[in-house]
C-alpha positions in Angstrom: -6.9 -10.8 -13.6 -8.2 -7.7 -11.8 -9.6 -4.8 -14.1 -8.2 -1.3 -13.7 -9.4 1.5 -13.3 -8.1 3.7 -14.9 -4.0 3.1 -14.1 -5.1 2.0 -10.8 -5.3 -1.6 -10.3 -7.9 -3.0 -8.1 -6.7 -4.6 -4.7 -7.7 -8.1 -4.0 -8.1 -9.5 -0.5 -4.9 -11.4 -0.8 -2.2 -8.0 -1.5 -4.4 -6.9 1.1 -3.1 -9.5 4.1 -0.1 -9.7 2.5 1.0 -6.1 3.1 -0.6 -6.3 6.8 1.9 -9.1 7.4 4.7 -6.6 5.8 3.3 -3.7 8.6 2.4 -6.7 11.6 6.4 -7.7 11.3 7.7 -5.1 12.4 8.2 -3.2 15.8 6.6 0.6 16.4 6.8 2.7 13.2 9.7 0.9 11.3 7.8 -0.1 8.5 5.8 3.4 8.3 9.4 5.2 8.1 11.2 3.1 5.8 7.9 3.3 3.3 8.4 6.9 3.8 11.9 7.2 3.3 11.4 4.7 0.5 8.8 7.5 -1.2 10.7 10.5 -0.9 13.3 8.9 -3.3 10.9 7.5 -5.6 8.3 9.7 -5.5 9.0 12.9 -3.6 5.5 14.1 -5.0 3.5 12.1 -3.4 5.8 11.8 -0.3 5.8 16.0 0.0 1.6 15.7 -1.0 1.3 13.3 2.6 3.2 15.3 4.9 1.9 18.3 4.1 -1.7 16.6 4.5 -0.7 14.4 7.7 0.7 18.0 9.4 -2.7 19.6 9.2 -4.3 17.2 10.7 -4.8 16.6 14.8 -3.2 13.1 14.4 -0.6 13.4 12.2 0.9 10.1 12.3 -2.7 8.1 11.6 -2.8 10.0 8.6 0.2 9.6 7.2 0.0 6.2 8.2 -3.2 5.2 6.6 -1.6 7.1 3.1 1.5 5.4 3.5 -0.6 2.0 3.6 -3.1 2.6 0.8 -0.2 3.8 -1.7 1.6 0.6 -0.5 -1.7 -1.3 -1.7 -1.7 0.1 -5.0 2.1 -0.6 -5.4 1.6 -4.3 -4.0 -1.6 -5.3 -6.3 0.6 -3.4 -9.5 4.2 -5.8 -8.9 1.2 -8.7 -8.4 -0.4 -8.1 -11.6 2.9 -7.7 -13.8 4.2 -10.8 -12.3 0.6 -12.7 -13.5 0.9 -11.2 -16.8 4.9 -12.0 -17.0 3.8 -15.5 -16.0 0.8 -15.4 -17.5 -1.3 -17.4 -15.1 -4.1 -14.7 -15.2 
């Protein structure tokens, strides 16, 4: 299993093309919305924190974007490593 840092886990190469396959199966910005409208329920922190970045920025949708994704990373490799440890396959 993957050390943490801190309460971050660490991404492996696997969540990693598993959550490009979640963003490459979808048309336009579907998947980008739903994460975001998805975040503002469960944590309208985080989801306030990225629009207020993404709207200073010249391209406002590549940055909210590339937050979206990484926070969607973090989430991914987290469910991964409590199913391993619920499983306990390491």
């Amino acid at each position: 299993m993957e050390v943490n840092v801190g309460n971050l886990p660490v991404v492996t190469k696997d969540t990693g093309y598993a959550v490009c396959r979640e963003l490459e199966s979808e048309d336009d910005n579907a998947y980008i919305v739903r994460m975001l409208e998805r975040l503002e329920k469960e944590n309208p922190c985080v989801a306030e924190f990225i629009s207020r970045l993404s709207i200073q920025h010249q391209d406002p949708v590549a940055v909210s974007t590339a937050a979206l994704l990484v926070y969607r990373l973090l989430e991914s490799q987290s469910e991964s490593n409590a199913l391993s440890e619920q499983l306990d396959i390491g």
